[in-house]
C-alpha positions in Angstrom: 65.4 118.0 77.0 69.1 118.4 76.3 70.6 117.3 73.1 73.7 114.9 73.0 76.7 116.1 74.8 74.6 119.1 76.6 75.0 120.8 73.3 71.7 122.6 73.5 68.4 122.2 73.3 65.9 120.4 71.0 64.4 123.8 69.7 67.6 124.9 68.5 67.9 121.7 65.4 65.3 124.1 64.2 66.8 126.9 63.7 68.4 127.9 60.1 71.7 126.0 58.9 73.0 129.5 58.6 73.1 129.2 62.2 74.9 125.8 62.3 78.2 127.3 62.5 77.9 129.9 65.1 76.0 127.6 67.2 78.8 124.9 66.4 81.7 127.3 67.9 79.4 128.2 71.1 78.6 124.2 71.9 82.6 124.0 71.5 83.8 127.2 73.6 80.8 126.1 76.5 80.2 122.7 77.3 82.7 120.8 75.1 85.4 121.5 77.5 85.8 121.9 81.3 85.7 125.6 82.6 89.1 126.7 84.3 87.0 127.2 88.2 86.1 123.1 87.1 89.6 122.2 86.0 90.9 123.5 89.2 88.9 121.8 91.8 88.5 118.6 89.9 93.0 118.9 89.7 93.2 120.0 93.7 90.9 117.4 94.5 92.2 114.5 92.5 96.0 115.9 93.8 95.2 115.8 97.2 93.7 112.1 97.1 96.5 111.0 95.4 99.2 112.4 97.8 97.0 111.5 100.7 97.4 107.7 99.3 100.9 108.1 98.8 102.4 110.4 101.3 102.8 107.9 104.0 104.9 105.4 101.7 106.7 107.6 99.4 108.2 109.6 102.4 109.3 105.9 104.1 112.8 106.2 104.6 114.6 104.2 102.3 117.6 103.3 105.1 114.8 100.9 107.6 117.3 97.4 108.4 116.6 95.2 111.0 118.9 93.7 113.5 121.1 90.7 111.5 120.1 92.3 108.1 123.3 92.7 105.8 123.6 95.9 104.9 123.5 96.4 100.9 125.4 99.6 100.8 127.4 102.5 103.2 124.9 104.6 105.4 126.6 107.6 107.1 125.1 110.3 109.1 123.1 113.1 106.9 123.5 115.7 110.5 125.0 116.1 113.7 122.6 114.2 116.0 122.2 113.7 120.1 120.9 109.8 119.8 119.5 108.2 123.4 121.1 105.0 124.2 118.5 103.0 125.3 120.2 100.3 126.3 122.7 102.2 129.0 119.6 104.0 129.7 117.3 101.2 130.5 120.3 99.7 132.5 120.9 102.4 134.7 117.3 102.7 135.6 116.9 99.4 136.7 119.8 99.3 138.8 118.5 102.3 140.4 115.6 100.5 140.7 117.2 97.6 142.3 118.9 100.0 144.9 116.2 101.3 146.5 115.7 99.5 149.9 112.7 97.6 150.5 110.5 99.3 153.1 109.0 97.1 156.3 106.4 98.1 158.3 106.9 97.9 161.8 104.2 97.9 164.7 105.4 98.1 168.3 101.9 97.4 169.6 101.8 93.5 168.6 101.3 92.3 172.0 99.1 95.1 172.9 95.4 93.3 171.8 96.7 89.9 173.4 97.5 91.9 176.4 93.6 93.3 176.3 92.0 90.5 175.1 93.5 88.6 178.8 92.6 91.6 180.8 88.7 91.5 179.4 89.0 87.2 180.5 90.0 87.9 183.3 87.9 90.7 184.5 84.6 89.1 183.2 85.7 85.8 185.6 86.0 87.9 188.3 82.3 89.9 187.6 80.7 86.0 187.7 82.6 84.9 190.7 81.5 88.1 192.8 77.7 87.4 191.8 75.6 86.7 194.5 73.8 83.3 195.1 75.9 81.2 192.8 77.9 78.5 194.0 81.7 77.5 191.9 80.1 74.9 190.1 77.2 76.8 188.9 79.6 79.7 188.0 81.9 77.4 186.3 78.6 75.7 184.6 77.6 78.9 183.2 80.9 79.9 182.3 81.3 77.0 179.6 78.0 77.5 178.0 79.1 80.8 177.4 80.7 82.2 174.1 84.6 83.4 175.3 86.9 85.0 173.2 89.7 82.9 174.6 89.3 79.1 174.7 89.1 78.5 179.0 89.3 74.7 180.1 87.5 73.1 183.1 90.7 72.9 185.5 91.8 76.6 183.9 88.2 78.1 185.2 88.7 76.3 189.0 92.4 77.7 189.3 91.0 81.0 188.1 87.9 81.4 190.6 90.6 80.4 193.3 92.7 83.0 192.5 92.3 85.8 194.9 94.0 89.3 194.2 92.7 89.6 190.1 95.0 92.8 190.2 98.5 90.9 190.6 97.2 88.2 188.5 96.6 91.2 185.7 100.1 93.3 186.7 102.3 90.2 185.9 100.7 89.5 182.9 101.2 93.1 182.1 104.8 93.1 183.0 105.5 90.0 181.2 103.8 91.1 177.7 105.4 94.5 177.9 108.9 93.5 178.6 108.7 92.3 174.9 106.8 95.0 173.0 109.9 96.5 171.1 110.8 93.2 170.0 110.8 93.6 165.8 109.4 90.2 164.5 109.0 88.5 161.1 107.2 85.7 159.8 109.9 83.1 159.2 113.4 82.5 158.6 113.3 83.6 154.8 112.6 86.6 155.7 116.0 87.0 158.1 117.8 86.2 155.1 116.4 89.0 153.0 116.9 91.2 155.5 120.8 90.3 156.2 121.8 90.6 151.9 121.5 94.3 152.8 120.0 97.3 153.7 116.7 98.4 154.3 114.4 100.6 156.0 111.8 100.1 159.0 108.6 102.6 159.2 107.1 102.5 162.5 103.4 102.7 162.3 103.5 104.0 165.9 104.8 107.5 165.1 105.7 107.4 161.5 109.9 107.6 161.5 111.9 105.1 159.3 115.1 103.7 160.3 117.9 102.9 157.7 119.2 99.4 159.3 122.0 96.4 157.8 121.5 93.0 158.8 118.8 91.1 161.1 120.7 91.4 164.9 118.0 93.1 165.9 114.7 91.1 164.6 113.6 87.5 165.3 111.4 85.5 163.6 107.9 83.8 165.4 109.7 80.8 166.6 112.0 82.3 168.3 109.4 85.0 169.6 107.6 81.9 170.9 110.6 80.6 172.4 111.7 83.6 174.5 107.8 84.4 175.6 108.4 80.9 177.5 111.7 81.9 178.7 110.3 84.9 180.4 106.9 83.6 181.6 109.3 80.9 183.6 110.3 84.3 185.2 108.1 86.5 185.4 105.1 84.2 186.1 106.3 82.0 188.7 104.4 82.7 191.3 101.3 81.7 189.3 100.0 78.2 189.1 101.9 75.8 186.4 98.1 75.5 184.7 97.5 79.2 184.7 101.0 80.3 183.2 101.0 76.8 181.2 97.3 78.5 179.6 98.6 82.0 179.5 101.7 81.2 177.2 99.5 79.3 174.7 97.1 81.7 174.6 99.8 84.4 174.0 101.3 81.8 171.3 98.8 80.9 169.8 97.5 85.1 168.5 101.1 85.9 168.0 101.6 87.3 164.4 104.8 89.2 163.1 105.2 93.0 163.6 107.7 93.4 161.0 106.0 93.3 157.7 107.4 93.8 154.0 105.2 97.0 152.5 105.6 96.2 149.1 103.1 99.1 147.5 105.9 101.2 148.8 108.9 99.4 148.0 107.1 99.4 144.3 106.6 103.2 144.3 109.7 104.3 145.4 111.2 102.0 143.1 109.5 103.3 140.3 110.4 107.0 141.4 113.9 106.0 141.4 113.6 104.2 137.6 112.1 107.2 136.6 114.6 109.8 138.1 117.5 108.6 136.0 118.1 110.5 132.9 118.5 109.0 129.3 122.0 108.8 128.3 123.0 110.2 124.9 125.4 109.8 122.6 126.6 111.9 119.8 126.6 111.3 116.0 128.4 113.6 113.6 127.9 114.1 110.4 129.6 112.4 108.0 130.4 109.8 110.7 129.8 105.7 109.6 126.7 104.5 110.5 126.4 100.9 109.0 129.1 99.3 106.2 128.1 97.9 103.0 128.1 94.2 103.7 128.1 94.9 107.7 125.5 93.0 109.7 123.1 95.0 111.3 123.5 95.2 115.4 121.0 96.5 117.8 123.5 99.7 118.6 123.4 100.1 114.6 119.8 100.1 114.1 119.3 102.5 117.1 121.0 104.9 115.3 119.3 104.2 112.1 116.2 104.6 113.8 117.2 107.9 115.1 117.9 108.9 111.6 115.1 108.2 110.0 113.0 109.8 113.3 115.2 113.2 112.4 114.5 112.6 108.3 111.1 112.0 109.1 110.4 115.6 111.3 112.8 117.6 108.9 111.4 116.8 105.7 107.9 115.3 106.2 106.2 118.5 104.9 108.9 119.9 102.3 108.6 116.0 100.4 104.7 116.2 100.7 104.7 119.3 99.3 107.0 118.2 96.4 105.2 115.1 95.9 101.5 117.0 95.6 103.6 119.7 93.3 105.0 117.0 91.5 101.7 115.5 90.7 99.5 118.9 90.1 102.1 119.9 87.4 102.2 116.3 85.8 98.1 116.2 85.3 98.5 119.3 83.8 101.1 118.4 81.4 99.4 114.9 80.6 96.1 117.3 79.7 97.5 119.9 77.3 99.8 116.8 76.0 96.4 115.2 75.3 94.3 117.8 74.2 97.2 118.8 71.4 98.4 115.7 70.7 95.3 113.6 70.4 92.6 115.2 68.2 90.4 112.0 69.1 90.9 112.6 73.2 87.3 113.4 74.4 86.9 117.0 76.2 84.0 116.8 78.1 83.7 117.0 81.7 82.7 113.0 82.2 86.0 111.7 80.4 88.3 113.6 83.3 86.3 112.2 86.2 86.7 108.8 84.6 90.4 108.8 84.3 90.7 110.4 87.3 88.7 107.9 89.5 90.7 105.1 87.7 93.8 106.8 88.9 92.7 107.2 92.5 91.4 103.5 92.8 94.4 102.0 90.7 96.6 103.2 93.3 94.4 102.8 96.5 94.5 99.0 95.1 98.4 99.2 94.2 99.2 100.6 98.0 97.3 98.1 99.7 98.4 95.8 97.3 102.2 96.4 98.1 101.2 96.2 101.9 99.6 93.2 101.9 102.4 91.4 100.2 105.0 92.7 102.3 103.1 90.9 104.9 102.4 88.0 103.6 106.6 88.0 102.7 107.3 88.5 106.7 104.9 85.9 107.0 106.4 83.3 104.9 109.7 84.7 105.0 110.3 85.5 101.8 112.3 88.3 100.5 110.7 91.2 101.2 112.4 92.8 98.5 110.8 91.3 95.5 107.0 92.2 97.0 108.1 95.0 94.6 106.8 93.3 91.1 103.3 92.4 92.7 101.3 95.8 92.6 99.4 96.6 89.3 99.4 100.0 87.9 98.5 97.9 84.3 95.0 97.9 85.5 94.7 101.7 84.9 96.0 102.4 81.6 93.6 98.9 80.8 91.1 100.5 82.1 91.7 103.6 80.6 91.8 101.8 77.1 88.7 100.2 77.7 86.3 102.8 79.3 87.5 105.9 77.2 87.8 104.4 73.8 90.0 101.9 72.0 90.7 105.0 69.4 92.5 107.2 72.4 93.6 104.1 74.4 97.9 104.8 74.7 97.7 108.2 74.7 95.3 108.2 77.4 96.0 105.3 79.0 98.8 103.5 78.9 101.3 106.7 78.0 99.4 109.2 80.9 98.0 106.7 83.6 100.4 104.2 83.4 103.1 106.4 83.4 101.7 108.1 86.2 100.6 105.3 87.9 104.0 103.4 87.0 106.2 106.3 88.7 104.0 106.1 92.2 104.4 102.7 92.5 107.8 102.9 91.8 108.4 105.9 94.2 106.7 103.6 97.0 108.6 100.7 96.8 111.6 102.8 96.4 112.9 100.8 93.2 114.1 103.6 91.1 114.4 103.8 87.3 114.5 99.7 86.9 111.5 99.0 88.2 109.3 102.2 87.1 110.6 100.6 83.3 109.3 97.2 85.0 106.1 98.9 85.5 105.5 101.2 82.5 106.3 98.0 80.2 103.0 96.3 82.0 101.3 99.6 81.4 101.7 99.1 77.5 100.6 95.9 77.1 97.4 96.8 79.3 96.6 99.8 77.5 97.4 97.7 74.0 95.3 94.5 75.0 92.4 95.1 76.3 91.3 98.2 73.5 88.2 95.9 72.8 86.7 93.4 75.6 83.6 91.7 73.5 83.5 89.0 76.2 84.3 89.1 80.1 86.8 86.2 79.9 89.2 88.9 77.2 89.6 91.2 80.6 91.4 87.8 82.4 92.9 87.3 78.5 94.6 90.6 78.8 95.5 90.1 82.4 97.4 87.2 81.9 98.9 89.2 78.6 100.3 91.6 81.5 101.5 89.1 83.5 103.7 87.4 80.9 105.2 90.6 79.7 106.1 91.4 83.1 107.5 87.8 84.1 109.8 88.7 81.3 110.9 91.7 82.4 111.4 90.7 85.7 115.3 89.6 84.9 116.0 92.7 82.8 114.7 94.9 86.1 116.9 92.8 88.1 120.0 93.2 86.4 119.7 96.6 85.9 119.6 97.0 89.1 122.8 95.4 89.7 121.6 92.0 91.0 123.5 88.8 90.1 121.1 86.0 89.4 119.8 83.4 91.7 116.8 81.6 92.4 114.7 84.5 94.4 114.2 85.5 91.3 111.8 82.9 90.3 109.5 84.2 93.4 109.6 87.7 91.7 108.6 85.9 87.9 105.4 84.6 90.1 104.8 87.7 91.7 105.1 89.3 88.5 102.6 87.0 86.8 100.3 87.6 89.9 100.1 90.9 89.4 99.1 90.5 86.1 96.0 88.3 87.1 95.2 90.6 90.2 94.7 93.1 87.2 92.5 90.9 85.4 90.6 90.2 88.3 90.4 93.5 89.9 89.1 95.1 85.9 86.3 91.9 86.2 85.1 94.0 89.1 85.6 97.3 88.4 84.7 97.8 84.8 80.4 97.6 85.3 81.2 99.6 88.3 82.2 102.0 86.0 80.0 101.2 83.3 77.2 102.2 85.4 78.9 105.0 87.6 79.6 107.0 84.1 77.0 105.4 82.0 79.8 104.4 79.7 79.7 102.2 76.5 81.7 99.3 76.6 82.1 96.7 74.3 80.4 94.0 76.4 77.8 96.8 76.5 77.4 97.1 72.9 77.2 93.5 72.4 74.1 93.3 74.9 72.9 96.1 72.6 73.5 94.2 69.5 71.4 91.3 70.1 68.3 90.8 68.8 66.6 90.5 72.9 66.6 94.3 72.8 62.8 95.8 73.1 63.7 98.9 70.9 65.0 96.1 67.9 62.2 94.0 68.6 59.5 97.0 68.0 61.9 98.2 65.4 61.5 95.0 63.7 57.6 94.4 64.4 56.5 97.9 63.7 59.3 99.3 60.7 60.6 96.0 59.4 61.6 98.2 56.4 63.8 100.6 58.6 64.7 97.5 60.6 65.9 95.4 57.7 67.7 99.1 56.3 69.3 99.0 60.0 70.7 96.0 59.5 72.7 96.5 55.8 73.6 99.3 57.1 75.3 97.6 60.1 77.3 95.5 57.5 78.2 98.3 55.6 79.7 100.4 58.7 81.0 96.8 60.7 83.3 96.3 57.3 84.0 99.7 56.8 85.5 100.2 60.3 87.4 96.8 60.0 89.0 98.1 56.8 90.2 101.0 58.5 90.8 100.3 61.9 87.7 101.4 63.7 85.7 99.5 66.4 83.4 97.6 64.3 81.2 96.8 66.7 80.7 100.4 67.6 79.8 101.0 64.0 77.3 98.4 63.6 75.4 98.7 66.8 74.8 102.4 65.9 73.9 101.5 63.0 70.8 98.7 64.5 69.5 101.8 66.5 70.1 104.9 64.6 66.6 104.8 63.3 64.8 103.9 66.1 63.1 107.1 66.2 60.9 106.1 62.9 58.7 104.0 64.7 56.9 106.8 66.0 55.6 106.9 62.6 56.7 104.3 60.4 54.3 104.8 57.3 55.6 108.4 56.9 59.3 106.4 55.6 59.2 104.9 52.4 60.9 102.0 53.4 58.0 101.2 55.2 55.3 101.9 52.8 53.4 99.3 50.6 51.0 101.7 49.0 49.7 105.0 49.6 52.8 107.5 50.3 51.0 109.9 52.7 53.0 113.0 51.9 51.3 113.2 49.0 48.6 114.9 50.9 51.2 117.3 52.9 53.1 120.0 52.1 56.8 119.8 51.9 57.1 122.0 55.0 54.8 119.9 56.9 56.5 116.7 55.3 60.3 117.8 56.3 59.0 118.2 59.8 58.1 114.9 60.1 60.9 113.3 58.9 63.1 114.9 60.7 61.5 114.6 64.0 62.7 110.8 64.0 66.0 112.5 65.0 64.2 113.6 68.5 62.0 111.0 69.1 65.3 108.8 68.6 67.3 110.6 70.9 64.4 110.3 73.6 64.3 106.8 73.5 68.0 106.7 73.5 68.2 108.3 76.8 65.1 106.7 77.8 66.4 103.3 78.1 69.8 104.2 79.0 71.5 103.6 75.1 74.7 105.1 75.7 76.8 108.8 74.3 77.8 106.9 71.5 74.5 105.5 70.3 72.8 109.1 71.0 76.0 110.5 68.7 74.5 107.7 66.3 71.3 109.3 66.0 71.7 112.9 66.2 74.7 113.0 63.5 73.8 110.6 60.5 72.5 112.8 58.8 74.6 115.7 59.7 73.5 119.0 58.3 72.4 117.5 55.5 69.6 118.9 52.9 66.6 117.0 52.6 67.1 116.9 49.1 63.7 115.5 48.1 61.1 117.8 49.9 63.2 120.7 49.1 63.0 119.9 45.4 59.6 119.4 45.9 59.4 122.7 47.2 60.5 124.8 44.8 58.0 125.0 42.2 55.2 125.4 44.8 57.2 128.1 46.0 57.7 130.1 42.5 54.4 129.7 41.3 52.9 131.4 44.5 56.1 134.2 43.9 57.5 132.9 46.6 61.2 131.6 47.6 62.1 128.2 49.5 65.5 128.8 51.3 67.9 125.7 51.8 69.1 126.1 55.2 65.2 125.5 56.0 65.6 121.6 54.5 68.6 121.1 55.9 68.5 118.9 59.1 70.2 120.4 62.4 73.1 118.6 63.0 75.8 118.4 64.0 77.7 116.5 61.8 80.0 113.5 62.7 82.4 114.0 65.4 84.1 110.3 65.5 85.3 107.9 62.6 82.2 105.6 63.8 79.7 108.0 63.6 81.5 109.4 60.0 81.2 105.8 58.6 77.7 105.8 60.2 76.7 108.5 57.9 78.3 107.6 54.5 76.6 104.0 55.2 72.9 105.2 55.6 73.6 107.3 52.5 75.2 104.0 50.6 72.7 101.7 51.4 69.7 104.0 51.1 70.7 105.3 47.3 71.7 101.3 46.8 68.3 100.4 46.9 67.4 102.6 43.9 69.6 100.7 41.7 67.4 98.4 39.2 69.8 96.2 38.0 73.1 97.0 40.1 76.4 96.2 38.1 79.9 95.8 39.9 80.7 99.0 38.0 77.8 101.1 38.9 77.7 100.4 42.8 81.4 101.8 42.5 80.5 105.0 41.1 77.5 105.4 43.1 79.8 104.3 46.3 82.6 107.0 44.9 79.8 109.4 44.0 77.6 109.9 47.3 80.9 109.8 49.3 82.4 112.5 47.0 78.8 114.7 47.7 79.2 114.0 51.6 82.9 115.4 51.3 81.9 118.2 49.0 78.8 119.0 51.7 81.3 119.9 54.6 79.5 116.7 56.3 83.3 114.7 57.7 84.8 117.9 58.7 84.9 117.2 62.4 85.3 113.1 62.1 88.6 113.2 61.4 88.6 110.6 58.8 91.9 110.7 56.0 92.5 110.2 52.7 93.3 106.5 53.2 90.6 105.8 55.7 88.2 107.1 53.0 89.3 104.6 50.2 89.3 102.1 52.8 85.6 102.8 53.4 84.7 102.8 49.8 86.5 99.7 49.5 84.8 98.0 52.2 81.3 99.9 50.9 81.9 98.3 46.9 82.7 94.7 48.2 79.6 94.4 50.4 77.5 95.8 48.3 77.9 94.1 45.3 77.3 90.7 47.4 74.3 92.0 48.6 70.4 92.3 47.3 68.3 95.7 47.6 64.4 96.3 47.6 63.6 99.4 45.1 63.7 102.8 46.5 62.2 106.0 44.5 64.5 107.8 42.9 65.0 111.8 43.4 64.5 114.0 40.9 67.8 115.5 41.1 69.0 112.2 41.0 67.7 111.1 37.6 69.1 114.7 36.1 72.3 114.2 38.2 72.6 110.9 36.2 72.0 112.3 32.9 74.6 114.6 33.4 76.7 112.6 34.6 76.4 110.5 31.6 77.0 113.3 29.2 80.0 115.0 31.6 81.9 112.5 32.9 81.9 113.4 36.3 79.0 112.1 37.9 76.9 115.1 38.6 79.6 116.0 41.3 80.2 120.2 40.8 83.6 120.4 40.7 83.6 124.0 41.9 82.5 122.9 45.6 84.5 119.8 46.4 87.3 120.2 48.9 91.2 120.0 48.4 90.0 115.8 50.0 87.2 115.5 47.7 89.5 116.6 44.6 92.4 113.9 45.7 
């Protein structure tokens, strides 16, 4: 099992305190801090997601107008440029378009299935007339029960079987079809004026050639067809019988169909080739040359060439700005780290604190983009001006966050001053508002970093959201006339957007913050107040099986809540380590002598054997702790309030078994394993348990005696080397004792035994002066 902040394992507490320091400086040279192969692929990959989110609206160009916008400054030409004109273009091609000449297909051999259809009547008649044994009225009879293809009457049948000579009958109707075969012929008179506006082309189907013709002198339409087919059958067919040539024309008539027919799949294609042979047109742009005027409105000529512009920008510049923008933010991570690890001697260095910032800066922004884009959208939709979507995204959220999930003690230098900054220059870079409104944003960054350092209930992360919100709504005018905006009522839309940004923050931190909380298993205030109530099963055993340590717990969590109020810390931190930093005496309760009533069972162990077992509540502590999921700072809780500390008691005891067996004891084997305090919580956390546990020994407790023994035991703990790494000043220690004498002398303590060093420490005190504290060891702190 791994001991708290993968500092080793559980053997190692047992080796010497010799040892502590050594194994102190590996723990901090190993896992304490990310290796460089770790730092450089966490960098690269939080780099490239951020450009990746970026890139396509930093690089927008900032010169987009659309036709009848007023243009709000001079744009002239960066490079010389060859710009299509799509409108001379697109007008040329459809007039070629509308030159070609429409295609008709032309058959010559219209009359040529009449013509056969007649023969085959005429023919089959005379096959049934030349049958033998049938009279005319049998043939006729026959003849009309049969299926023909033409439509043969009675009287037409008798003039038919009269007829003689079939092959004259079948020669004039021959002569009289054909005489009009090269006839061209349309459908209707429509047509004849389509074909006189102008030229167009004939394909004979026959053989394949076109003709180029003008006008319609040359083609009729069916009515007159029908027309001139009478004319010439009065000619041609005269010698027949009126009721023959009468049923010949309307047979003729009646299956005549035009022969001059509009192809228009041609026509289409050829028109198409033609749109699509014409060139584009160009025209040239120098540089230097005026684009669009500052107050001009925009024309469809002017944003063609602003198009073409940005087109060029775009394919010049695309990588080179990418490039710079991933360079840009590679060298600024870096900066914020070493700025952070030198500046902030609170800033966690372990591997999990990166990732969390740096997921809160990839989904802060991923949420600001969309953010910006959906707004811009909605602004078309309602038209609005688009310009003021600006002041809705809600890079706040991240240095919030930041605040909240890291730790209210490195909340604005880690998140407000390096993720909203950050996060404050992207957003302005995306919506392209410059130095105003990256102030507009890094002023919301503040107050979100600033208010939400503690959240002890869900409804302070909406607080804090609308604390950003009114901050910004505030700052709104200053942005706007730094930017050179004279005032009017659009600004009133931008004061709402800016207050909705704030509440999309609050909103958006309601739903990310136990997403993170269980992502990085991180302790949150809302998570430390589930831990402080009493429903917890560890405080309820802690309770039922040590009530002793349970009810030493709970001073304690007085003494450390008003200690870290005095001082600044989070009291709630300090008093929810406090309810659990014991919770590894259950195990064995009676072996504690807060828990005993009568028999104390190391009386019947040796000291070795006793300073095993009490300081094995350390581990079982720190199992349980991961067990049910406590948290880092509860496990720091447990494995550091005692420190390195010498269990002064057993190793007392000790000694004279060890001289009179010629024997020696040494110290660093009675001193528990550490390590000692690494945050002000955890330092107030041990100069508590040593308060309230000496506290109790006091028979009659006078204002005047808690204060020395307050001033006394802190002195020692100073003296000891035990707040080295805590970070805890001069000030912040009176504050503490302060807070220690106040509650303490309110308060009512059980006896505890009292050490034997203790009682000589006292005498010697009483004859010295100076409270059994050896001057020769305390520090230049402990001195002051």
């Amino acid at each position: 099992m791994k001991s708290p902040r993968g500092s080793g394992t559980i053997e190692e507490w047992d080796r010497p305190a010799g040892g502590l320091r050594h194994l102190k400086a590996e723990r901090g040279k190993g896992s304490a801090r990310l290796s460089w192969l770790g730092d450089g692929v966490v960098y690269l990959v939080l780099v490239a997601l951020l450009t990746l989110i970026y890139a396509p609206v930093a690089m927008r160009s900032s010169d987009v107008l659309e036709i009848g916008d007023i243009a709000s400054r001079d744009i002239k030409a960066s490079r010389d440029l060859l710009i299509e004109d799509h409108q001379t273009t697109l007008k040329r091609r459809k007039q070629a378009a509308q030159e070609v000449s429409p295609v008709y297909d032309w058959d010559p051999g219209m009359l040529e299935p009449i013509l056969r259809q007649l023969k085959d009547v005429v023919t089959w008649l005379e096959s049934i007339r030349t049958s033998p044994g049938k009279s005319p009225p049998e043939v006729i009879h026959d003849t009309l029960t049969m299926r023909t293809e033409a439509e043969v009457s009675v009287r037409v049948l008798e003039a038919l079987l009269v007829e003689e000579d079939y092959p004259r009958l079948v020669k004039s109707i021959e002569g009289w079809l054909l005489a009009h075969s090269n006839q061209r012929v349309v459908s209707g008179p429509e047509v004849l004026k389509d074909l006189r506006r102008g030229e167009y082309i004939v394909h004979s189907l026959a053989d394949g050639s076109e003709e180029r013709m003008t006008g319609a002198s040359q083609v009729i339409d069916l009515g007159d067809m029908r027309r001139l087919l009478a004319e010439s059958a009065a000619g041609r067919l005269s010698g027949m019988q009126l009721l023959l040539r009468e049923w010949l024309l309307s047979e003729v008539q009646a299956q005549l169909r035009p022969n001059l027919v509009l192809n228009l799949t041609e026509t289409s294609r050829r028109s198409k080739a033609a749109y699509d042979a014409v060139e584009p047109v160009f025209f040239q742009v120098r540089r230097g040359q005026m684009v669009v005027r500052e107050g001009a409105v925009v024309t469809g000529a002017m944003q063609q060439k602003l198009e073409a512009l940005n087109r060029s920008h775009w394919s010049d510049t695309t990588f080179f700005r990418t490039t710079g923008l991933a360079m840009v933010l590679l060298l600024f991570l870096w900066l914020a780290r070493r700025f952070l690890l030198v500046t902030s001697i609170a800033f966690p260095r372990d591997r999990k604190t990166s990732y969390i910032l740096g997921t809160i800066l990839l989904v802060v922004a991923l949420l600001s983009a969309i953010t910006f884009a959906v707004g811009q959208g909605l602004a078309e939709l309602f038209q609005w001006p688009v310009g003021l979507v600006v002041y809705l995204p809600h890079p706040a959220l991240g240095s919030a966050l930041a605040s909240l999930t890291v730790g209210a003690r490195v909340a604005l230098p880690g998140g407000a001053l390096i993720i909203g900054t950050l996060l404050s220059f992207l957003t302005a870079l995306v919506a392209n508002g410059g130095l105003p409104l990256f102030i507009y944003h890094l002023v919301g960054s503040l107050v979100g970093g600033y208010s939400l350092r503690t959240c002890r209930h869900r409804f302070d992360v909406l607080r804090a959201g609308v604390w950003i919100g009114l901050v910004q709504m505030m700052t709104v005018p200053v942005v706007e006339l730094l930017a050179g905006h004279l005032p009017s009522w659009n600004w009133t839309l931008g004061v709402g957007m800016a207050f909705c940004s704030g509440l999309l923050a609050g909103l958006w931190g309601l739903a990310l913050i136990p997403l993170l909380e269980s992502m990085f298993d991180i302790t949150t205030d809302s998570r430390l107040l589930e831990l402080a109530s009493g429903d917890h099963i560890l405080l309820k055993q802690l309770s039922l099986r040590t009530p002793g340590t349970y009810h030493h717990s709970v001073m304690m969590g007085n003494l450390a809540e008003a200690a870290a109020e005095n001082i600044g810390a989070n009291p709630l931190l300090a008093r929810v380590m406090a309810l659990y930093h014991d919770i590894g005496k259950f195990t064995k309760p009676h072996y504690f002598v807060e828990n005993q009533s009568g028999e104390n069972r190391h009386d019947q162990l040796v000291p070795s054997m006793s300073k095993q077992v009490i300081m094995a509540h350390v581990k079982d502590g720190v199992e349980l702790a991961r067990r049910y999921k406590l948290g880092e700072p509860i496990i720091e809780a447990i494995t550091t309030h005692h420190g390195t500390s010498l269990l002064q008691y057993f190793y007392n005891k000790a000694l004279p078994m060890a001289t009179s067996k010629g024997g020696t004891v040494l110290e660093a084997d009675y001193r528990y394993p550490g390590p000692i305090p690494r945050s002000r919580e955890a330092g107030i956390l041990m100069l508590a348990d040593s308060v309230e546990a000496a506290a109790r020994t006091l028979k009659s407790p006078s204002p005047s005696q808690i204060e020395a023994l307050v001033r006394r035991i802190v002195t020692s703990r100073i003296a000891d080397g035990q707040l080295d790494d805590c970070r805890l000043t001069l000030r912040e220690v009176a504050g503490i004792e302060e807070a220690f004498i106040r509650v303490l002398t309110l308060g009512f303590y059980h006896h505890r035994i009292e050490y034997p060093d203790q009682i000589k420490q006292n005498r010697a005190s009483k004859r010295s002066g100076t409270n059994g504290v050896d001057k020769s060891r305390l520090t230049p702190l402990a001195k002051s």
